[in-house]
N, C-alpha and C positions, 0 to 999 in steps of 0.2 A: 521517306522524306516528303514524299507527294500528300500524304496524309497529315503529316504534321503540320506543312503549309495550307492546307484547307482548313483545319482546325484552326489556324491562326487568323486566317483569313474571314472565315464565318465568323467567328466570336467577335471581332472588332467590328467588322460592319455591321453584327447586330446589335451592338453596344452604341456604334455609331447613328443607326438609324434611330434604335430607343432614343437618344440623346438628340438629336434634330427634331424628332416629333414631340417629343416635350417642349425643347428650347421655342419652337412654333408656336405651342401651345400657353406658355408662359408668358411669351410676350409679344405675343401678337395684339394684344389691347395695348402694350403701353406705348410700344418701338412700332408705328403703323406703316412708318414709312421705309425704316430699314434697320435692323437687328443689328446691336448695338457690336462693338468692335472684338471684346473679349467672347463672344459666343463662338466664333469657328477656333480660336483656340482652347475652349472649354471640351468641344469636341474633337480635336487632336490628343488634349489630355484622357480621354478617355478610351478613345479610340488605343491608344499607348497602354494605356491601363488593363485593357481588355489585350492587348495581345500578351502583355508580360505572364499576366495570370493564364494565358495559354502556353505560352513559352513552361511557365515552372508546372502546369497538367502532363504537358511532354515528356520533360525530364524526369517527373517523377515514376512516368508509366514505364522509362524505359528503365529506372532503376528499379522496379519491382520483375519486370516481365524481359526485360534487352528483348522487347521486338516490339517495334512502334507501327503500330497499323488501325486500319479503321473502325475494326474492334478492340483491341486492347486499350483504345485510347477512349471510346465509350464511356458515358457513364453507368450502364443498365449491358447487364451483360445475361447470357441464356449459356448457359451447359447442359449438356445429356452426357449420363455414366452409363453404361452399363456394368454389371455388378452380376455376378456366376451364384447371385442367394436366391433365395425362395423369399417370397414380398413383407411380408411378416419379419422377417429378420433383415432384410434391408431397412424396411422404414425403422427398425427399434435403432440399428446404426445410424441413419441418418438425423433422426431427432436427437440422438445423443450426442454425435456431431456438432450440430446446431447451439444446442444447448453448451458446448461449452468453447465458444467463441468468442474474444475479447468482446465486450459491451454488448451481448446478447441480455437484452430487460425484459420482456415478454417471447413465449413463444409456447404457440396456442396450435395442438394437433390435434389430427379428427384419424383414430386409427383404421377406423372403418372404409373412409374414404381414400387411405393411405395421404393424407396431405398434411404437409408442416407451414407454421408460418411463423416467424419472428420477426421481433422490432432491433435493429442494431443500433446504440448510440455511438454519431459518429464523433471521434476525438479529432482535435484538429492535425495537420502533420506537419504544419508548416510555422503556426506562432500559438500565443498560450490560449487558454481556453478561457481567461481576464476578458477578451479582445474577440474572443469570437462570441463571447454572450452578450456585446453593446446593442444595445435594439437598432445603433445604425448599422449596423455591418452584419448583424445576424442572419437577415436577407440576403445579404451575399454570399453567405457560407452555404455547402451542399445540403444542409440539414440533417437529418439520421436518414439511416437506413434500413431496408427491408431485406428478407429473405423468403423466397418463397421455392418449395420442393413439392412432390408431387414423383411417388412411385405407382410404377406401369408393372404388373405382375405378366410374367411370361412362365413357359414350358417348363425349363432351366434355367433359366435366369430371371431377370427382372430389369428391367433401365428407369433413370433415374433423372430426373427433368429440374434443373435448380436455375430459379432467378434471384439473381442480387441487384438492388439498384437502390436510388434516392427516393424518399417517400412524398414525395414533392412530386408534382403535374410534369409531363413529359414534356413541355414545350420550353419548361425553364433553362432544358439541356443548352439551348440556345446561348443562354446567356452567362451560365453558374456551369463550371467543373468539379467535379467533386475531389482531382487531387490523385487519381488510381485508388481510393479508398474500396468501391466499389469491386474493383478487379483485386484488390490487394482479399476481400473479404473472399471472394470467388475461389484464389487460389490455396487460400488456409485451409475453406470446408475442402477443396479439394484433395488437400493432404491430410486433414484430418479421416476422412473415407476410405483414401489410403492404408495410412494406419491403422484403421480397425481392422480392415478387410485382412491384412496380413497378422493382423495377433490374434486374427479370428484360425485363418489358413494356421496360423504357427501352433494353435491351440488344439486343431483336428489334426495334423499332424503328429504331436506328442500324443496326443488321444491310441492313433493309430498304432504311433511305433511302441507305446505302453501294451495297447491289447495282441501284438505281433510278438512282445516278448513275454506275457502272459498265456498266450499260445506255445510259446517255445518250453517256458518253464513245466506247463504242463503236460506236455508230452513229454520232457526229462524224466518227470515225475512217474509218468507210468510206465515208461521205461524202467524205472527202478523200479517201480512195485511188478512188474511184468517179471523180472528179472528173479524177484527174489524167490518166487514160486518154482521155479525150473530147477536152480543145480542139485536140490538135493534130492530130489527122486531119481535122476539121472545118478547120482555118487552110489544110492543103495543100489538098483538095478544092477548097474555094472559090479559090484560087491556080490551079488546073488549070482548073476549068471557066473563069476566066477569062480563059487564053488560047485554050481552046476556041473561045472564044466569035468568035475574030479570025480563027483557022484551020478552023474546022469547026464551026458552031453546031449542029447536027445533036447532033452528040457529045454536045456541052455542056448540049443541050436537056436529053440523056439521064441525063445526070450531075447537073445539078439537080434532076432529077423521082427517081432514087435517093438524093440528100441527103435530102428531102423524106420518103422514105418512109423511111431510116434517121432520121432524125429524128423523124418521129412514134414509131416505136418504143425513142424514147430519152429522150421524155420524162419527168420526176418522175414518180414514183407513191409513193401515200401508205405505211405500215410494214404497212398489212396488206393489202395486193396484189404478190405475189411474182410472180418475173416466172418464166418455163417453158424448158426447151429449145426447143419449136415457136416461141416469141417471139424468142429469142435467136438462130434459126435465122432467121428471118424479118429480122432487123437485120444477120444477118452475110451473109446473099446481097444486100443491098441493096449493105453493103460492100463485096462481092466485086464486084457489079455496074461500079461507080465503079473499082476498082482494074484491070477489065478492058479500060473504056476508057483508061486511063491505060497501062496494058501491053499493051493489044493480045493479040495469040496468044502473046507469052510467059508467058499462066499460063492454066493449064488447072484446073477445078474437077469434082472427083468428092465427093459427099454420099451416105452411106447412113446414114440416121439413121429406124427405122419409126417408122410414122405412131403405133402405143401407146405409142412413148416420149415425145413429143412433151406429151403433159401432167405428166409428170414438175416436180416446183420444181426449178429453176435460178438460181445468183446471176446478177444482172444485168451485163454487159460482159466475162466471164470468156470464151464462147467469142471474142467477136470479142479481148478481149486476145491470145490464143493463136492466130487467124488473123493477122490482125494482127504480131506478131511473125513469125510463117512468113513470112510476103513480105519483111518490112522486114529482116532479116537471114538468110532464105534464099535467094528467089528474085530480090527486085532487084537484088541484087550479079553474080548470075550471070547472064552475058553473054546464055544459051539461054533463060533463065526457069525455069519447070518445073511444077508440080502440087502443088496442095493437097487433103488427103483428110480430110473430116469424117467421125468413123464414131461411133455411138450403137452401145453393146450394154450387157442388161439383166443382172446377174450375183448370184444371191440376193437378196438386200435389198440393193443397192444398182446404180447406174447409172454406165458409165466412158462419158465424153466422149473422146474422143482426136482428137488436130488433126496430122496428120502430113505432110511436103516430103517435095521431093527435092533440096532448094537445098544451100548449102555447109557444113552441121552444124556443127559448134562449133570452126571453124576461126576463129583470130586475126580474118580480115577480116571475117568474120561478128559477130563478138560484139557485143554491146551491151552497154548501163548494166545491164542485169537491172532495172530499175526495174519494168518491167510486170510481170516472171513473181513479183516477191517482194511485188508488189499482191497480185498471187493464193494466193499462199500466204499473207499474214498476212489479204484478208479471209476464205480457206475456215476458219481458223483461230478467226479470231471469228465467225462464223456460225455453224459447227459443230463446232466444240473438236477432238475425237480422232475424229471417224466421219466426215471427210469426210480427201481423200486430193490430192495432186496429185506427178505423176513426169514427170521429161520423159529422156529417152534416145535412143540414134543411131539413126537409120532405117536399113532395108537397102536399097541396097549405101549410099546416101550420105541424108544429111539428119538431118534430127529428128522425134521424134515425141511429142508433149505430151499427158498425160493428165490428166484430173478426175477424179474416183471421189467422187459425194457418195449419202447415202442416199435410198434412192426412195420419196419421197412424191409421192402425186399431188394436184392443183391437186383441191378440192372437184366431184365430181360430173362427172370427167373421166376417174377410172380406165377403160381396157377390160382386155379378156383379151389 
């Protein structure tokens, strides 16, 4: 109330005074002796005139804003945002802001400097725009408006400095209101910033919860493909030891007590316990153990894999996949049997597994579904997009030989030299 009343007050008696020092000024040559009778009520008329048009600055401020105070009722108004962006993507939101503001005609930014400025044309809100273009009244109207911003780069965030006001001399304020156009224009880019910021926020959001279920899917997927490698070596094994069990329990004893320990070491583990080459090493001699009772002296086993690579991360069932493979379509087909070679070598930033026979190489009777080798390529794939590697090519003089190449990380507090 206190504010409105001074607003009323200031504009009349400047409207008052303007109007006494012209009325002086006009007819002080012709009225020498005393100023003719209609002068102080030319000056009540205006004085009147000048409050109404504060009267309807009021009402209008309080129907844009309901709170009437010495700022809201302004016509040049100063905000500061702060804004949770990096400076570069605040100022592209704020001039795009800017830029689409009723009656925005010009608006000229300097990216380098982070500073925007626009020209606003102001519409009139109270009669038609006929009557605000008379060249006598055009003066009295607030004229257009400006927009001026100006972002401050910070850590984490950035804040954001915006003036809106009349493009006209500050001292006019005196006399001319602009209606709350100024504060009406304030509070639009206010909300315009708004809105971006949160279809920005709603946009990294969906971003996020897209790549959190492009994570979930993924590990479904290896999950399956993890899956499909296991049951059927476990169905034969269990098959073998149990005719073991009729012709040689001995054997059989032996081959249960290697399930056992290939199975412990194939049990689940949780997403943040990766399994090692010395693990994988460890479940594929179990395997190998089991398959030499089952072959006898036709498969011979050579491992050189040192003991510092052995902490090395490793996907889980990739080596014994590619042993595994080597027997089941190199060396059981072939009549002699023959030799499996596990070799570890360590090669800049990264570690090549390699699984190599001497069986019947990529000959017709040898081949298989490829089901297990295209497990391994699609899970190195999802594990480790383009830095991890797998090749498989003829052994000399006869067989195959399978390789891994993933990057070498080692298992927490396991690196040696």
């Amino acid at each position: 109330m206190w504010s409105s009343l001074m607003l009323v007050l200031r504009t009349s008696i400047a409207w008052g005074m303007c109007g006494l020092l012209i009325v002086l000024f006009i007819f002080e040559g012709l009225f020498r002796n005393s100023p003719p009778n209609f002068v102080p009520i030319l000056l009540v008329i205006g004085a009147f005139i000048a409050a109404i048009s504060a009267a309807s600055h009021i009402r209008r401020v309080r129907l844009i804003d309901q709170t009437v105070t010495s700022v809201t009722l302004a016509n040049r108004h100063r905000r500061q945002i702060e804004l949770p962006l990096d400076a570069n993507t605040a100022f592209a939101l704020i001039e795009a802001s800017i830029r689409e503001l009723p009656g925005a005609e010009r608006v000229d930014s300097a990216a380098d400097s982070l500073q925007v400025r626009a020209k606003i044309k102001r519409v009139a809100p109270f009669h038609d725009d006929y009557w605000s273009e008379l060249p006598v009244t055009k003066w009295l109207n607030s004229g257009d408006n400006q927009i001026y911003a100006t972002v401050s780069p910070g850590i984490d965030a950035c804040s954001v400095i915006m003036i809106c006001e009349p493009t006209r001399a500050g001292w006019t304020d005196w006399f001319i209101l602009d209606s709350g156009v100024n504060l009406e224009n304030t509070m639009a880019l206010g909300r315009a910033i708004s809105r971006r910021v949160a279809e920005l926020r709603k946009t990294e959001k969906e971003a996020t919860q897209q790549t959190v279920t492009e994570k979930e899917l993924t590990v479904a997927k290896l999950n399956l493909l993890h899956a499909q490698v296991e049951p059927h070596f476990l169905y034969n094994t269990l098959a073998s030891a149990q005719i073991l069990t009729r012709s040689d329990p001995a054997s059989a004893d032996q081959m249960l007590g290697n399930l056992i320990t290939y199975l412990r070491h194939s049990l689940p583990k949780t997403e943040d316990t990766p399994s090692t080459i010395g693990v994988e090493l460890e479940r594929t001699r179990a395997y190998l153990d089991i398959m030499k009772i089952r072959m006898g002296s036709r498969l011979q086993v050579q491992i050189e894999v040192p003991d510092y690579l052995k902490p090395v991360l490793f996907p889980s069932m990739m080596l014994q996949t590619l042993v595994e493979n080597a027997i089941k379509h190199g060396l059981e087909p072939q009549t002699g049997g023959g030799t499996i070679w596990i070799l570890a070598r360590a090669h800049e930033n990264n570690v090549a597994l390699t699984v190599a026979d001497d069986g019947r190489g990529f000959s017709a009777e040898g081949a298989g579904t490829g089901i297990g080798l295209r497990n391994v390529r699609e899970r190195l794939r999802l594990a480790y997009g383009n830095t991890a590697s797998f090749g498989i090519v003829a052994n000399f003089p006869k067989g195959v030989a399978a390789t891994i190449n993933v990057p070498t990380t080692f298992i927490q507090g396991e690196q040696h030299a």
